[in-house]
C-alpha positions, 0 to 999 in steps of 0.5 A: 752441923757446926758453926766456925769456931763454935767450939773454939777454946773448948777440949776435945779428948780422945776416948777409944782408937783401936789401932793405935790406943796409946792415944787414948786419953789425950786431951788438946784445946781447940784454937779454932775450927771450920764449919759444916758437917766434917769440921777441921779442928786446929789444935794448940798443941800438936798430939803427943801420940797421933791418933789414927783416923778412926778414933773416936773423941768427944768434945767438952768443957776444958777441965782447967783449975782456976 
């Protein structure tokens, strides 16, 4: 489970989506999120290419040059 916002500033990547795998590789900032065990992620910027609902993601340290 997560807490509100835990994650907020964090990357969350897209990683496999087999019905529509063109959104493979995607990467969005999270601007903020709710809590619990089915967080609702608010992105800064909407998907290029929408991932279905089955994709799977993961959720790491933005990878930004300073």
């Amino acid at each position: 489970m997560v807490l509100a916002n835990e994650y907020r500033n964090f990357q969350i990547r897209i990683v496999q989506d087999l019905t529509n795998p063109t959104a493979v590789g995607q990467r969005r900032i999270i601007a903020s999120h709710t809590a619990g065990p089915s967080a609702v992620y608010t992105l800064g910027t909407a998907w290029t290419v929408q991932p279905s609902a089955t994709a799977k993601f993961v959720i790491e340290l933005p990878n930004l040059m300073l």
